[in-house]
C-alpha positions as CSV (number, residue, x, y, z in Angstrom):
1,X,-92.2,85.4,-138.9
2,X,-89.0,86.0,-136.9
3,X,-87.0,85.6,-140.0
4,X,-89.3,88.8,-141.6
5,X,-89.2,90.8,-138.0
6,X,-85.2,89.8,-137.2
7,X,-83.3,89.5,-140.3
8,X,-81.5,86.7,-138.1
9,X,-79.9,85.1,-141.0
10,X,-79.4,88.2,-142.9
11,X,-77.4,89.4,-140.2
12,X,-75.5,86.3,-140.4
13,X,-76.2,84.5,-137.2
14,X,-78.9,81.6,-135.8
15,X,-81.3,81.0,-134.1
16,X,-79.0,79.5,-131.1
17,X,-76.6,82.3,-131.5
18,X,-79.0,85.1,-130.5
19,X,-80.4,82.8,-127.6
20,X,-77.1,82.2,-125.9
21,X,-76.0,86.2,-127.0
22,X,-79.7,87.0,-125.0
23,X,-78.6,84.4,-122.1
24,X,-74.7,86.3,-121.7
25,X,-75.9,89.8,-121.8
26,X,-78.4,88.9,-119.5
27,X,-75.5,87.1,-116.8
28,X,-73.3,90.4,-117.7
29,X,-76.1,93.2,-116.5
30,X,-78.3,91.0,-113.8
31,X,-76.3,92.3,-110.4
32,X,-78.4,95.7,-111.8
33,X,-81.2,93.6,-110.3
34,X,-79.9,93.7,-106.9
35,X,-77.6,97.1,-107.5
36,X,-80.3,99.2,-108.6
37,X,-83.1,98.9,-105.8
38,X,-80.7,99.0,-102.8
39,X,-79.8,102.1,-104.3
40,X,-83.0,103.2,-105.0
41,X,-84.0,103.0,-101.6
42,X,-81.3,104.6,-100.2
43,X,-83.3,107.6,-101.5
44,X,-86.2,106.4,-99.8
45,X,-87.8,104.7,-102.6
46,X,-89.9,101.0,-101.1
47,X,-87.5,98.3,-101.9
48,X,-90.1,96.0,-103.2
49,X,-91.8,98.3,-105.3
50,X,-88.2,99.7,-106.8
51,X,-87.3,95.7,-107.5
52,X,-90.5,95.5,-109.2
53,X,-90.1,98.6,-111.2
54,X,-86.3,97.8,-112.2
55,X,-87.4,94.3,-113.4
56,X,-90.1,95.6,-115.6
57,X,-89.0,99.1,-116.7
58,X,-85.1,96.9,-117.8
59,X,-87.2,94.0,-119.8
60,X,-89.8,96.5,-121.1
61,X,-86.5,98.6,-122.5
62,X,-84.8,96.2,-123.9
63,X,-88.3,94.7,-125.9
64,X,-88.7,98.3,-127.3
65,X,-84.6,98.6,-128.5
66,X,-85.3,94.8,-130.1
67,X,-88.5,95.4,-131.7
68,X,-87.8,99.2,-132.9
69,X,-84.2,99.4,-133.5
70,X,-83.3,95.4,-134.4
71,X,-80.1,95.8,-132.5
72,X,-78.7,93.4,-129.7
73,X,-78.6,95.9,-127.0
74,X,-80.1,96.1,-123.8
75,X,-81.4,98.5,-121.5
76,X,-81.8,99.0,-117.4
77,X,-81.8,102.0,-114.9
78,X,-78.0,103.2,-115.6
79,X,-75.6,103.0,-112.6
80,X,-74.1,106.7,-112.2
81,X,-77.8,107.8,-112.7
82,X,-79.4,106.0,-110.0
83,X,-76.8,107.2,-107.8
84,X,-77.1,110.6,-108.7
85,X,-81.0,110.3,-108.2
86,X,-80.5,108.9,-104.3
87,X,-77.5,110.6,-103.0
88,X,-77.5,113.9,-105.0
89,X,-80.9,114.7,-105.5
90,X,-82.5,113.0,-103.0
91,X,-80.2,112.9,-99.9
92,X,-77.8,115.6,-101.2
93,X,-80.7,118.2,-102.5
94,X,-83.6,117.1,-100.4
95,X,-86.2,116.3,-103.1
96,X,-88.7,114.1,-102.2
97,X,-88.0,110.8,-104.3
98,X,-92.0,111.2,-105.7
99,X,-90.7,114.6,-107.0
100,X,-87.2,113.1,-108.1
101,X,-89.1,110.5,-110.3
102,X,-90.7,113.1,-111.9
103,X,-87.5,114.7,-112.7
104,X,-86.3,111.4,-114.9
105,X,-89.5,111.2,-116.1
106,X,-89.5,115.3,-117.5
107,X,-85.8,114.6,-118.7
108,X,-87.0,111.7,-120.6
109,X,-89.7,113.8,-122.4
110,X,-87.0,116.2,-123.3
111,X,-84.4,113.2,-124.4
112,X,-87.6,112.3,-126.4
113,X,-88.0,115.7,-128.4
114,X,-84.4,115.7,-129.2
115,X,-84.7,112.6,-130.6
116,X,-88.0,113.1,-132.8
117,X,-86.7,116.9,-133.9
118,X,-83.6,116.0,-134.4
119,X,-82.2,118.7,-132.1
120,X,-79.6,116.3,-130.1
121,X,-77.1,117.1,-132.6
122,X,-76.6,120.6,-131.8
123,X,-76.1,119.4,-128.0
124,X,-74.4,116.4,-128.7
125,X,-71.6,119.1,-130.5
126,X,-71.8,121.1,-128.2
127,X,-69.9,119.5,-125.2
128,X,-66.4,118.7,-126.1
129,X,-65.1,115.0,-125.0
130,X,-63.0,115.8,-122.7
131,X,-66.0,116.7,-120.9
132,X,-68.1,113.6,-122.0
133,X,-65.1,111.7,-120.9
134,X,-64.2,113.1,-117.6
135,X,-67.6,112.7,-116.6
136,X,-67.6,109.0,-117.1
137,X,-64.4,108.8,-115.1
138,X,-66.0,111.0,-112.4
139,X,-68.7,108.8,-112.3
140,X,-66.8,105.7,-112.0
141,X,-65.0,107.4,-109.1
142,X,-68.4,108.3,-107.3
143,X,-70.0,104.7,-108.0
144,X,-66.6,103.4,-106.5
145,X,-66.5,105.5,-103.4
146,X,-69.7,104.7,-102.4
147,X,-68.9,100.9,-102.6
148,X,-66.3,101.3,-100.6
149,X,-69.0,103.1,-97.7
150,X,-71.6,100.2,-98.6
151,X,-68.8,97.4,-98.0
152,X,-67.5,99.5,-94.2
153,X,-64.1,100.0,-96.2
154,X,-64.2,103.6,-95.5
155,X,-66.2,105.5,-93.0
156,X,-66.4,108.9,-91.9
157,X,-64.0,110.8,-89.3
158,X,-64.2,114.1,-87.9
159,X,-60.7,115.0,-88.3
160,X,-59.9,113.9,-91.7
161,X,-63.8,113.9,-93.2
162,X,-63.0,110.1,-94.6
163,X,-61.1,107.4,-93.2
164,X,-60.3,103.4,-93.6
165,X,-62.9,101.2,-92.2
166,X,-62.5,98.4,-89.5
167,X,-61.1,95.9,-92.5
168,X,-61.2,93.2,-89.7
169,X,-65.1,93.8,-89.3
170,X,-67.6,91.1,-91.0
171,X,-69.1,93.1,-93.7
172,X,-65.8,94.3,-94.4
173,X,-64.2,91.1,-94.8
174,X,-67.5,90.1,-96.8
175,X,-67.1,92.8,-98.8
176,X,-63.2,92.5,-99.8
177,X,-63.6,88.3,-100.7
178,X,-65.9,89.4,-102.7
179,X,-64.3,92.0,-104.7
180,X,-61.6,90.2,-104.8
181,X,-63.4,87.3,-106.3
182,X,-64.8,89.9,-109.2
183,X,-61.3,91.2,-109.7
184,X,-59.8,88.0,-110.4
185,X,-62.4,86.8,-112.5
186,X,-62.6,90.5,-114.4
187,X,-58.4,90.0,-114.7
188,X,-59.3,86.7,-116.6
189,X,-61.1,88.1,-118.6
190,X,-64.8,86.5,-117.4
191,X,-67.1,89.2,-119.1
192,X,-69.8,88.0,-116.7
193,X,-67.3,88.8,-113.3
194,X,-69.8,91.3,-111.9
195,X,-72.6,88.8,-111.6
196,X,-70.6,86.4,-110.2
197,X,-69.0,88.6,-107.3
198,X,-72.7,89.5,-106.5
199,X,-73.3,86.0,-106.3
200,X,-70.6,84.7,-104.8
201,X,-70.8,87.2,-101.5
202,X,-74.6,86.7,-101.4
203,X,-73.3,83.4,-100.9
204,X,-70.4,83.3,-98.3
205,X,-72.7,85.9,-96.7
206,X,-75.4,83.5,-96.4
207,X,-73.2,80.6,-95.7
208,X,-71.1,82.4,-92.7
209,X,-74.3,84.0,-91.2
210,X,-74.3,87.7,-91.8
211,X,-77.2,87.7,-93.9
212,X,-80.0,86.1,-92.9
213,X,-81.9,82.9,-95.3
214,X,-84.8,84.2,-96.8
215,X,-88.2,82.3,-95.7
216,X,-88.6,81.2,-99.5
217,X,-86.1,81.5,-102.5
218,X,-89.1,82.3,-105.2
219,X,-92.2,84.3,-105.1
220,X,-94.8,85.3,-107.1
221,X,-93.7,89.1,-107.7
222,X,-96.0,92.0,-106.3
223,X,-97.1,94.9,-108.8
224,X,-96.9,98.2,-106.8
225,X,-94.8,100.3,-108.2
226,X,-93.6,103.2,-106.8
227,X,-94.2,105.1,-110.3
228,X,-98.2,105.2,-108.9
229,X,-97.2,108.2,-106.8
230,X,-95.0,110.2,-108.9
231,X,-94.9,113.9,-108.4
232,X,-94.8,115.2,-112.4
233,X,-95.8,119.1,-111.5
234,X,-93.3,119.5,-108.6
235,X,-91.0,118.3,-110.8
236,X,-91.9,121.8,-112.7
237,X,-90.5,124.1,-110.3
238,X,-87.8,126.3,-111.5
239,X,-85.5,125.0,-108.9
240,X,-85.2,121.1,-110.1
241,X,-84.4,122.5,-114.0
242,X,-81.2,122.5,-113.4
243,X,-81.4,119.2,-112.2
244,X,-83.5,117.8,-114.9
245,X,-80.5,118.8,-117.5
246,X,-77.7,117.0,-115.5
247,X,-80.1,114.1,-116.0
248,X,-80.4,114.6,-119.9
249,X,-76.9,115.3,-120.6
250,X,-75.7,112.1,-119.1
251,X,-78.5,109.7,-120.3
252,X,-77.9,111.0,-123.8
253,X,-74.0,110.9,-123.8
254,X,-74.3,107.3,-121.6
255,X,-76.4,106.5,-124.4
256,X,-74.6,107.3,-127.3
257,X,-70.9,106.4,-126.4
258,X,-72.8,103.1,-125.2
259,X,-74.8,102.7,-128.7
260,X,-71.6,103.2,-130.8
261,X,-69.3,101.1,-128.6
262,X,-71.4,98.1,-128.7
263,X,-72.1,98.6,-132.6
264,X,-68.0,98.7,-133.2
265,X,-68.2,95.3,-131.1
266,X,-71.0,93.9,-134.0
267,X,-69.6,95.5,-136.9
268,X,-73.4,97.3,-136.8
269,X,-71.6,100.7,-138.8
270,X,-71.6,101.6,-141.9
271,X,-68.6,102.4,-144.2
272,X,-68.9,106.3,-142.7
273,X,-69.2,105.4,-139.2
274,X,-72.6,106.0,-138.7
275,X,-74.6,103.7,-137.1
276,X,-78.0,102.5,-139.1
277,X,-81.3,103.3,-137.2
278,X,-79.6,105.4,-134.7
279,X,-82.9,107.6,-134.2
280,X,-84.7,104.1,-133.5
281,X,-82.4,103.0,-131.2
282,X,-82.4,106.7,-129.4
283,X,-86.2,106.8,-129.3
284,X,-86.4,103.2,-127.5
285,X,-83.9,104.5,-125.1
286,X,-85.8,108.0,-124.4
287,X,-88.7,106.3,-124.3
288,X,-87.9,103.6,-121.6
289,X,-86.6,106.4,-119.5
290,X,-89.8,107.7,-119.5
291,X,-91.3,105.1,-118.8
292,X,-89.1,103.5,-116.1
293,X,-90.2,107.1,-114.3
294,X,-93.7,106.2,-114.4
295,X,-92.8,102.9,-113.5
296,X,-90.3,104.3,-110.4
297,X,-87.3,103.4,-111.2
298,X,-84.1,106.3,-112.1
299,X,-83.1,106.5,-115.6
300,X,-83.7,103.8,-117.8
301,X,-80.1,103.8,-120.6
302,X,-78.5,101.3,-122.8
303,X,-75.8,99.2,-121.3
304,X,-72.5,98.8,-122.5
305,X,-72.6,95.0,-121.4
306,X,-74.4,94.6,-124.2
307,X,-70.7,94.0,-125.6
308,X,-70.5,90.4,-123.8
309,X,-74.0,89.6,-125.7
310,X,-72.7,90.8,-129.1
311,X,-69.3,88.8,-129.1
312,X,-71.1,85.7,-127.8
313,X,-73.0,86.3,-131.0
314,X,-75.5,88.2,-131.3
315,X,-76.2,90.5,-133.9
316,X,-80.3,91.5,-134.0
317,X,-82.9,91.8,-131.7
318,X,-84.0,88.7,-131.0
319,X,-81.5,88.8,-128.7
320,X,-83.2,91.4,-126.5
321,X,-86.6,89.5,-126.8
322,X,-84.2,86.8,-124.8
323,X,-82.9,89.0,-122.5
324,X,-86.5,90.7,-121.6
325,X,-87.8,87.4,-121.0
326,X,-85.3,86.7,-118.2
327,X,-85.5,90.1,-116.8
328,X,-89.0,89.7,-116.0
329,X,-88.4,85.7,-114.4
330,X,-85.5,87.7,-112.1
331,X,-89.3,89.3,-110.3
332,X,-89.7,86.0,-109.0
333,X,-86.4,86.2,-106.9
334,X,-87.8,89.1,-105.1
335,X,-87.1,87.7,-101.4
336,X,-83.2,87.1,-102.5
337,X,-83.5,90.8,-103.5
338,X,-85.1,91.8,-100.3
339,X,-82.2,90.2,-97.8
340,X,-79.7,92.0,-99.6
341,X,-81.7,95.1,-99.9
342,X,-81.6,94.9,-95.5
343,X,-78.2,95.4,-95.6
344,X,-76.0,94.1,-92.1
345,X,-75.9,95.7,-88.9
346,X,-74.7,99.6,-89.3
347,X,-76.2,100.1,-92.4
348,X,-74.0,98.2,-94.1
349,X,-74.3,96.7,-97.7
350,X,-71.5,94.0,-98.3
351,X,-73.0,92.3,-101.0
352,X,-73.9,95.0,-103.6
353,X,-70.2,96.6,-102.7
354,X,-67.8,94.6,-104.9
355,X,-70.1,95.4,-108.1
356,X,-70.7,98.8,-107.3
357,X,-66.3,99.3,-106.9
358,X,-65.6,97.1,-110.0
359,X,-67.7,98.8,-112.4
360,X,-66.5,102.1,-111.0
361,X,-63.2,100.7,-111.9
362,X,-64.3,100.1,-115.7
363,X,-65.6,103.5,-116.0
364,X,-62.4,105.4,-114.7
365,X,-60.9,103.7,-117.6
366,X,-62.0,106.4,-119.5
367,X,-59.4,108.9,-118.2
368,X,-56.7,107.3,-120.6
369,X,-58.4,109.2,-123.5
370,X,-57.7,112.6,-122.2
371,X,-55.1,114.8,-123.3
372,X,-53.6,115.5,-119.8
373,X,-50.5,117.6,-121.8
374,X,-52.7,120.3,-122.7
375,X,-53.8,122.5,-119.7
376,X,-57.3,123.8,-121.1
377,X,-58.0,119.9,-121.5
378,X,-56.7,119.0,-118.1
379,X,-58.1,121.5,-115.8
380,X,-61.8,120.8,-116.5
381,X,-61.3,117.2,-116.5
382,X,-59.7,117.5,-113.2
383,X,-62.3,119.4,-111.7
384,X,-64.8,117.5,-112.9
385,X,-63.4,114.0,-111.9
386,X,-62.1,115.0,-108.4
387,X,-65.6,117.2,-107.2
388,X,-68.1,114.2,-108.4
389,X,-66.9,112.3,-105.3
390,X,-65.7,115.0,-103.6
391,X,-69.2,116.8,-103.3
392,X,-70.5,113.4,-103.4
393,X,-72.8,115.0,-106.0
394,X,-72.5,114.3,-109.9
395,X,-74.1,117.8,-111.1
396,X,-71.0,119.8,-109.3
397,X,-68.5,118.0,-110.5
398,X,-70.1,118.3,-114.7
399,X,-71.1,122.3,-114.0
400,X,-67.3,122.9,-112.4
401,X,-66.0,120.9,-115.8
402,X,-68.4,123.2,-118.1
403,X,-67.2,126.5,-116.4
404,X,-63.6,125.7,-116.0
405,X,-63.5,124.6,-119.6
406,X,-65.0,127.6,-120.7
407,X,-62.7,130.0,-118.5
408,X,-60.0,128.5,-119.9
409,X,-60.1,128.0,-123.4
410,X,-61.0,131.5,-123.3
411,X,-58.1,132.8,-121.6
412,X,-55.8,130.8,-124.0
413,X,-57.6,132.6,-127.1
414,X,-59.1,129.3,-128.0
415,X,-62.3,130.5,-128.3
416,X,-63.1,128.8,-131.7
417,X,-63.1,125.4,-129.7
418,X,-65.9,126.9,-127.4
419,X,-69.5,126.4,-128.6
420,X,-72.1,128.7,-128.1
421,X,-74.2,126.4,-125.7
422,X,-71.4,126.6,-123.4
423,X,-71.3,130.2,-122.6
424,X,-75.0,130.1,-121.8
425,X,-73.8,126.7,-119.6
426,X,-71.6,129.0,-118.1
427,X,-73.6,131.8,-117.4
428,X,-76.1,129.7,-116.1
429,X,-74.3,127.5,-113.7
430,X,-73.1,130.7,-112.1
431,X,-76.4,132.3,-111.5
432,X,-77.1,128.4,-109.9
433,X,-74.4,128.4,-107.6
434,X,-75.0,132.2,-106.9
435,X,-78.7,131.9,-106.0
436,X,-79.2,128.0,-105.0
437,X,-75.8,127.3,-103.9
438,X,-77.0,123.6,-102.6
C-alpha cells in the first residue's frame, strides 16, 4: 500500500531513507515549535493555545503536501509571517489578534483561488525579483533585529531611538553563548544548527538559573485553540485589505522560491524546469494556511529546511507522514514550551534569540542576487530592505519597494519592464499611505 500511495522505490529511495529524511527535516524546523508561539503571543495570542495550534496546523500541513503532492516537503507557520502578524499588525496596526487570524485565514482563501483558477501566474509575473528578493533580505533583517531585542542586545534610547544592550546582563550573556553556539555549528555546516542553539541555551539557561525547571517535562497536550474565536467578518473591513495582500504576496512567493529550491536539492524538475504537481503542492500549502487560521496560528508555508530532509534522502512523501508524526509528539512538551514562552525578567526572551538572529542571517543571503550596478534595481531594493526594520513593519518596507520601483523604471524609459499590476500597486499604496497613513 505504501509502495502504490509513495512511489518510494520508484523515486529511488527506501523505506529507511525517507524515515531518517522525516527524522532530519523534523531536527532542522522543530525550534518553529518554540519560535512560533513566543511570537505569537507577543501579539497577544494564549501561549498554550498558540503551541497547540502550531503543533497541529505544522503536522496537519505537512500530511496534506505528503498525501496530495508526494513531495518531501514540509510545512509550519512561516517566520517573517508570524512576525509580521504580532508586531505589524497586531502591535504596529492595532488589530485585535481574533481579527488578525482572520486576516491569514481570508488571504489563504485567496492563495486558494489562485491556485484552483490558475490566476497566480499573472501575479507571480508580475513582481519582478528584485522585489521578491529584497523582501526576503528585508525580512531576514526584521526577524534578526528583533532577536537582538528578545536576547537584551539592543534596547531602546531616547537619543539615538536604538542602542547596544547591557552585554554583561544574564539574558544577554544567555543569548550570545547561544548564538554563538548556532553560528559555529551553522559554520560547520550542521544543517540542524538552529535546533541545537535553541536547545543548547534552553539548557545553560536552565542549568545557571535564569529560567526556571518546569514542574513536569511531558504532558498530555490541551486542545483549545485560539482559532475557536477568530474574527472572519472584521477581517472584511476595507481597512485590513491592504493587509490581507502583504500576507498573500509573501506566502505565495515564500512558497514558491521554497518549492523550487528544495526540488533543485531532489532533482524533483523536469527537463524544462518545471516542477511536476506544482498545483498540488500549492493547494496543500494554501490550504494549510487556511487552516492554521482556524486553528490560530499565522500563516502556515512550506519550509526551505526541507533541503536538510531531502539530502539526507528523501525523495516522496512518506517522508512528511514522518515528520507529521513527530510534530504532533512535540504537543507533549508543552510545559518546556511554556518556560520559554515566560521569557526572564524585563521581558526578555534569551532562548528563542539565537534562532530568530541566525535564520535572519540565512535570509539576508538573498541580497547577493541583486544587481546593485543598476540604479532602478537598487533603489527599490534598498528601500525595501532598510524600512522593514526600520518601520519595524514588513508591509512598508514591500509597498516603498513596489512604488520606488515603479517611479523609477519609469523615469529611465524602462517602462516595458513594468507590469501592469504594478501601476495599480502603485496607485494604490499611495491612496494607503494618503488616507491610512498607519
Amino acid at each position: 500500500m505504501i509502495e502504490r500511495w509513495f512511489g518510494v522505490r520508484e523515486a529511488g529511495s527506501t523505506l529507511g531513507r525517507e524515515a531518517i529524511g522525516g527524522l532530519t527535516t523534523f531536527l532542522t524546523l522543530a525550534y518553529i515549535v518554540v519560535v512560533n508561539p513566543v511570537i505569537l503571543a507577543a501579539g497577544g495570542v494564549p501561549i498554550e493555545g498558540a503551541v497547540t495550534a502550531t503543533c497541529i496546523a505544522a503536522a496537519l500541513a505537512t500530511l496534506l503536501m505528503g498525501l496530495i503532492a508526494n513531495y518531501p516537503i514540509a510545512l509550519a507557520p512561516g517566520m517573517g509571517l508570524n512576525a509580521f502578524f504580532a508586531y505589524s499588525i497586531c502591535l504596529g496596526a492595532g488589530v485585535p489578534w481574533q481579527t488578525a487570524l482572520g486576516l491569514v485565514f481570508w488571504a489563504g482563501v485567496l492563495f486558494l483561488l489562485l491556485t484552483v483558477t490558475g490566476a497566480r501566474r499573472v501575479l507571480v509575473q508580475a513582481v519582478p525579483p528584485v522585489i521578491k528578493l529584497a523582501g526576503a533580505a528585508g525580512i531576514g533583517l526584521f526577524i534578526a533585529f528583533i532577536g537582538l531585542r528578545q536576547g537584551g542586545l539592543v534596547q531602546a534610547n531616547e537619543n539615538t531611538l536604538v542602542a547596544l544592550g547591557d552585554l554583561t546582563a544574564p539574558p544577554a550573556v544567555l543569548a550570545l553563548g547561544g548564538l554563538a553556539l548556532a553560528l559555529a555549528l551553522a559554520a560547520r555546516g550542521v544543517r540542524t544548527a538552529v535546533f541545537w542553539g535553541v536547545l543548547g541555551t534552553l539548557g545553560a539557561g536552565l542549568a545557571f538559573g535564569l529560567i526556571p525547571w518546569p514542574e513536569s517535562v511531558l504532558r498530555l497536550p490541551s486542545l483549545t485553540f485560539p482559532g475557536f474565536e477568530i474574527d472572519l467578518l472584521g477581517a472584511l473591513a476595507p481597512r485590513y485589505w491592504t493587509l490581507v495582500l502583504v500576507i498573500l504576496f509573501f506566502d505565495l512567493f515564500d512558497t514558491l522560491g521554497t518549492l523550487l529550491a528544495v526540488a533543485h536539492e531532489g532533482g524533483f524538475l523536469d527537463e524544462e524546469g518545471e516542477l511536476p504537481r506544482l498545483d498540488r503542492a500549492m493547494l496543500a500549502d494554501s490550504a494549510g494556511s487556511v487552516a492554521g487560521a482556524l486553528l490560530g496560528t499565522s500563516t502556515v508555508t512550506s519550509y526551505i529546511e526541507s533541503g536538510t530532509g531531502v539530502s539526507a534522502g528523501a525523495r516522496t512523501g512518506l517522508a512528511n507522514v514522518v515528520t507529521a508524526a513527530l510534530l504532533l509528539a512535540s504537543l507533549f512538551f508543552t510545559p518546556l514550551v511554556a518556560v520559554v514562552a515566560e521569557g526572564v525578567t524585563g521581558g526578555l526572551y534569551p532562548v528563542t534569540a539565537p534562532a530568530l538572529i541566525l535564520v535572519g542571517i540565512l535570509m539576508t543571503r538573498a541580497v547577493r542576487q541583486i544587481d546593485w550596478q543598476d540604479l532602478t534595481e537598487a533603489a527599490p531594493a534598498f528601500f525595501t530592505v532598510l524600512l522593514m526594520p526600520l518601520t519595524f513593519n514588513i508591509s512598508h518596507g514591500l509597498a516603498a519597494g513596489i512604488v520606488v520601483y515603479t517611479l523609477v523604471k519609469v523615469a529611465a524609459r524602462r517602462t516595458a519592464e513594468v507590469h501592469w499590476l504594478l501601476y495599480a500597486l502603485t496607485i494604490a499604496f499611495a491612496l494607503r499611505y494618503a488616507l491610512l497613513p498607519w
